[in-house]
C-alpha positions in Angstrom: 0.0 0.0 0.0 3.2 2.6 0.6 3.7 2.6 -3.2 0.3 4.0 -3.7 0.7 7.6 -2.4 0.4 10.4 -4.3 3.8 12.4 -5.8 3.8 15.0 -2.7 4.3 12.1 -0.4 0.9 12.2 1.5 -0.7 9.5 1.9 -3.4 7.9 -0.9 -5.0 5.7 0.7 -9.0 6.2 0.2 -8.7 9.0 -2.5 -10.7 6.8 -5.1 -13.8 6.7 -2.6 -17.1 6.5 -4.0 -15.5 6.1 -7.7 -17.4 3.4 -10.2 -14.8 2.0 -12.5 -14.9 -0.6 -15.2 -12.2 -2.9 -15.7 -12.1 -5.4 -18.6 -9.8 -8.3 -18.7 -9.6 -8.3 -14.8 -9.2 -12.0 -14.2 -5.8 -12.4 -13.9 -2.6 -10.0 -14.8 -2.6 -6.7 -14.9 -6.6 -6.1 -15.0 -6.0 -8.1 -11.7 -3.8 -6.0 -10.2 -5.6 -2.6 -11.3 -9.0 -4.4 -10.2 -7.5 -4.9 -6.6 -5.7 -1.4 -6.5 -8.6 0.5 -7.3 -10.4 -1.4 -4.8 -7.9 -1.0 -1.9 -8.3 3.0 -2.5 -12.1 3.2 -2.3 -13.3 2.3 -6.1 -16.6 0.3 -6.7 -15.2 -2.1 -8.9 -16.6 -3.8 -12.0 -14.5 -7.0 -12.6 -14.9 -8.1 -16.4 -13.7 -11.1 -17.9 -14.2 -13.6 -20.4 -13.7 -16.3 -17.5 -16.4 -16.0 -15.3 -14.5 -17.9 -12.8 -11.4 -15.9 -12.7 -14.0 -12.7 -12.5 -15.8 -13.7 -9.1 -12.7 -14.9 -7.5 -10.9 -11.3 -8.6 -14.1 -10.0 -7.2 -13.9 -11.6 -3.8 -10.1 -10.9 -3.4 -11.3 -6.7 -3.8 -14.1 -7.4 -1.1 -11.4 -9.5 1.0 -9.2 -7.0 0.8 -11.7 -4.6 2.2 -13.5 -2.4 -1.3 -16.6 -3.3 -3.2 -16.9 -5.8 -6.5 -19.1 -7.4 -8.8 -18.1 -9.8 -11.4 -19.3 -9.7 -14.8 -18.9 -12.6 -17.6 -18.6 -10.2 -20.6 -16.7 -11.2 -24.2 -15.5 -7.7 -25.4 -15.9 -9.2 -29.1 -19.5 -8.7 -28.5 -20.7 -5.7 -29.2 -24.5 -6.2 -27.8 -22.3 -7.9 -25.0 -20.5 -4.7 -24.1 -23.4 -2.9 -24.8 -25.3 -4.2 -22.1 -22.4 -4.2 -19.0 -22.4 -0.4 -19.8 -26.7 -0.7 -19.4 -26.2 -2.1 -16.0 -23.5 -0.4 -14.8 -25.5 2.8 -15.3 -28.3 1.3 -14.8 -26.9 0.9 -10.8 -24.9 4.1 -10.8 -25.7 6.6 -14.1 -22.0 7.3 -14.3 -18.8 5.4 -14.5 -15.7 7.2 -13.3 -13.0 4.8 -14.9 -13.2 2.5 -17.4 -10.2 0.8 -18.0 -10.1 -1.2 -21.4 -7.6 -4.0 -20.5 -8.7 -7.1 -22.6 -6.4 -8.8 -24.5 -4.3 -12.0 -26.5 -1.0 -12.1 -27.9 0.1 -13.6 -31.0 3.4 -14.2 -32.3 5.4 -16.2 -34.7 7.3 -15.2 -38.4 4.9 -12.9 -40.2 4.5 -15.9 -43.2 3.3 -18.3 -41.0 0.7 -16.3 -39.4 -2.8 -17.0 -40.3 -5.4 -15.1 -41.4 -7.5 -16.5 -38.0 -4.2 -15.4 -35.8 -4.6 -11.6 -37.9 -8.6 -11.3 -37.1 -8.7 -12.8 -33.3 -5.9 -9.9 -32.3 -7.4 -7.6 -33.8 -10.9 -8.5 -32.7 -10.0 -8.9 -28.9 -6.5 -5.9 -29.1 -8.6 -3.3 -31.2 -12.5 -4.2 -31.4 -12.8 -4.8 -27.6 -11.6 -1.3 -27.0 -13.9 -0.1 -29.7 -16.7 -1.3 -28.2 -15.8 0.1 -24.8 -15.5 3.0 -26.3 -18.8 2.8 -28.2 -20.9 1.6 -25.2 -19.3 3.4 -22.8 -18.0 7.2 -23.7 -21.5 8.5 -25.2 -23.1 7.6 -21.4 -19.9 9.3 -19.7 -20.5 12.4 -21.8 -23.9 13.0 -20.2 -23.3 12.2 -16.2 -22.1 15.5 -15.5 -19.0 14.9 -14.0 -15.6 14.4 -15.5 -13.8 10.4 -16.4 -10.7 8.9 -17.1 -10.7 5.9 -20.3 -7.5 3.8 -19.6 -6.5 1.8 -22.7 -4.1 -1.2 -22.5 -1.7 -0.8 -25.0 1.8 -1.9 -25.1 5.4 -0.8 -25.4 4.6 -2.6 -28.9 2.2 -0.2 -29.6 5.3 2.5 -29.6 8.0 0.7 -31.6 8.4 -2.0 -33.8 8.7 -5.5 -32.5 9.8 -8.7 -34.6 7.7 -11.9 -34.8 4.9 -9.6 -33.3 3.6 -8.0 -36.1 -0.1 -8.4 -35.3 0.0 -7.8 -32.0 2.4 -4.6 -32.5 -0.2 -3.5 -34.9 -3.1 -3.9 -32.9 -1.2 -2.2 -30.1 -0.2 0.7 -32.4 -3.5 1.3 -33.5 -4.7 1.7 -29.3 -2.1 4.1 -28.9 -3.1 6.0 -32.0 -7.1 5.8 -31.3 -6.1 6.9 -27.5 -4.1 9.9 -28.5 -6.8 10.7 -30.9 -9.7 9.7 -28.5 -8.0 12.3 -25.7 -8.0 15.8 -28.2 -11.3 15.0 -28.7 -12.7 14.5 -25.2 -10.1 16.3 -22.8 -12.2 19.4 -22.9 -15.4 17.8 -22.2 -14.2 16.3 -19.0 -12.6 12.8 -19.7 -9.0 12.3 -20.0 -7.6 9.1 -21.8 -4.7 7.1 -21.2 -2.5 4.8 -23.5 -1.0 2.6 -20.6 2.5 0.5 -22.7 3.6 -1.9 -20.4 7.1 -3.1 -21.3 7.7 -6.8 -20.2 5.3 -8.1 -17.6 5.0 -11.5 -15.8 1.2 -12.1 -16.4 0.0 -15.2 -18.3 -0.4 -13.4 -21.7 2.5 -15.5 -23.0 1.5 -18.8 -21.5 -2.2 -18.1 -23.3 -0.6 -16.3 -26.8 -1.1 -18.4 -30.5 2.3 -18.6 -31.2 3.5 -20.2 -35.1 7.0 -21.2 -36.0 10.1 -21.2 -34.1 8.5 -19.0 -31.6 5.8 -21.7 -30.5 9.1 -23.8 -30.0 10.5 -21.5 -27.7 7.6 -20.3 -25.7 9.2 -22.1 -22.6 12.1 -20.1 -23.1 9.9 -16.8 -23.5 8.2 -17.8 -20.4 11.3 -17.9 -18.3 12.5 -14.8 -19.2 9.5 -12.9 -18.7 9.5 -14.7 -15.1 12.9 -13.7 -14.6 13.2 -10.4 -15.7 9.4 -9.4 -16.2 8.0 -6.7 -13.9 5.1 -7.3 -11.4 1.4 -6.5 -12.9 1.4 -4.9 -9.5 4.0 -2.3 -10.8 1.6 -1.2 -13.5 -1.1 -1.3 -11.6 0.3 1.7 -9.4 1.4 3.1 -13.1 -2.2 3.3 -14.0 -3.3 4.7 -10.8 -0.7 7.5 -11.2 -2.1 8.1 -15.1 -5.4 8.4 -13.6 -4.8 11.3 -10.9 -1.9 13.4 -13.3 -4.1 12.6 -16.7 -0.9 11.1 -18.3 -1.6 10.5 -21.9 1.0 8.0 -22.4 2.1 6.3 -19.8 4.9 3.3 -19.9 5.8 0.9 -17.1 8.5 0.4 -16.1 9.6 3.1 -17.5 13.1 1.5 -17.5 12.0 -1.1 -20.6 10.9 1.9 -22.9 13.6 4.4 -22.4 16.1 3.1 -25.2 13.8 1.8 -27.9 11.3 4.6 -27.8 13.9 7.1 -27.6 16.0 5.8 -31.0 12.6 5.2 -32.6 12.0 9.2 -32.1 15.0 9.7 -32.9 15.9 7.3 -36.2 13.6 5.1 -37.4 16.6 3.6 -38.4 18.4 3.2 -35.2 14.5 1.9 -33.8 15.1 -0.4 -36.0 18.4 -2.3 -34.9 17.2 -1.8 -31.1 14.2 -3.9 -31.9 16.0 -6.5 -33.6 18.6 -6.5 -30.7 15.3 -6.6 -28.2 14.0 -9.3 -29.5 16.7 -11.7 -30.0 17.3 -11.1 -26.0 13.8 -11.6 -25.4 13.6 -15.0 -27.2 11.1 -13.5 -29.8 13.5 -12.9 -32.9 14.6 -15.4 -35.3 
């Protein structure tokens, strides 16, 4: 709890009270972790997953811990599925404070042995899901009368290139793009977005990622790493908590993971270039 205090050093505990967010994908990783966080500092909390399972026990570890849940079984590929979590939630509470778009797959492998399945599920669960947030969600948050923050899961991916992730660095891409774009249009009426990029994080996204090629072969080896040298979802849960109260448009975590790459890719596409290919043969992901 010391690690979620505000920058002036007070304490932080509690400042989230009475605060309705949404969080999709909140069964296990880093929709966990922000599910749980939120919760410990006051937040009614809306725990969506595919796995209805994972959801309640999410759900019960908030109340556990002390904050209000309710589990919802929600596929964020379905529109009228979206459509009606955002009927009940306002149903309950005409206003949502934060929704947090977090659902998500991974998909990697050499770009000519990716299928066109592997192409439409990322983009349907990476890009559509947040669409449909977005569709169900922002016109109701426009009319509560008070002001909202939109958190959107994207990915250090979705700020430079990554080898033998081309569909998920392009469905990552496009969230950044649709946040930065999403925020000039809605900062001034009173919600703020955030493109969260996590860097490399020990959640199960790797164990549960269609993988083709040499890269299925070495998923084990991927896994290791990202146990090794992954950071905690818990780290980017206090990332998106900090987002929230400085309305951080883009906000990467740790921040430690994006400073080269990002950097050269501003710099020289070309020099982005060779720090990816060096990235990913240390991650296990290059050929």
């Amino acid at each position: 709890m010391s690690r979620l205090r505000s920058r002036n050093g007070a304490s932080a505990e509690q400042d989230f009270s009475g605060r309705i967010a949404v969080v999709t994908g909140a069964g296990s990783g880093i929709g966990r972790s922000t599910a749980l966080a939120l919760g410990r500092l006051g937040a009614s909390i809306y725990v969506v997953d595919l796995d209805g399972e994972r959801a309640a026990a999410v759900a019960s570890e908030v109340e556990a811990a002390g904050g209000s849940a309710t589990a919802h079984t929600v596929d964020v590929t379905d529109a009228t599925a979206v459509e009606g979590l955002a009927d009940d939630v306002f149903a309950q509470h005409r206003r949502v404070d934060i929704l947090h778009n977090n659902a998500g797959i991974g998909v990697g492998g050499p770009v000519e042995q990716t299928t066109l399945e592997d192409w439409q599920q990322v983009i349907d669960v990476n890009v559509m899901g947040v669409i449909h947030g977005i569709h169900a969600f922002v016109p109701r948050m426009l009319t509560q009368g008070r002001p909202a923050h939109i958190v959107n899961t994207a990915s250090l991916a979705g700020l430079v290139a990554v080898p033998q992730l081309v569909p998920y660095a392009t469905s990552k891409h496009a969230i950044v793009g649709l946040s930065e774009s999403l925020n000039a249009e809605l900062s001034s009426r009173g919600i703020h977005v955030t493109a969260l990029c996590p860097g490399i994080i020990d959640t199960p996204i790797v164990a549960a990622a269609r993988m083709r090629g040499d890269t299925a072969e070495r998923r084990s080896e991927i896994q290791r790493f990202y146990r090794r040298f992954g950071a905690s979802p818990d780290d980017v849960a206090v990332a998106v908590v900090d987002a929230i109260r400085h309305r951080q448009l883009i906000r990467t975590v740790p921040r430690s993971h994006a400073a080269l790459a990002w950097a050269a890719r501003r710099i020289s596409p070309r020099a982005g270039q060779l720090v990816a290919r060096g990235t990913a043969r240390i991650t296990g992901t290059g050929g």
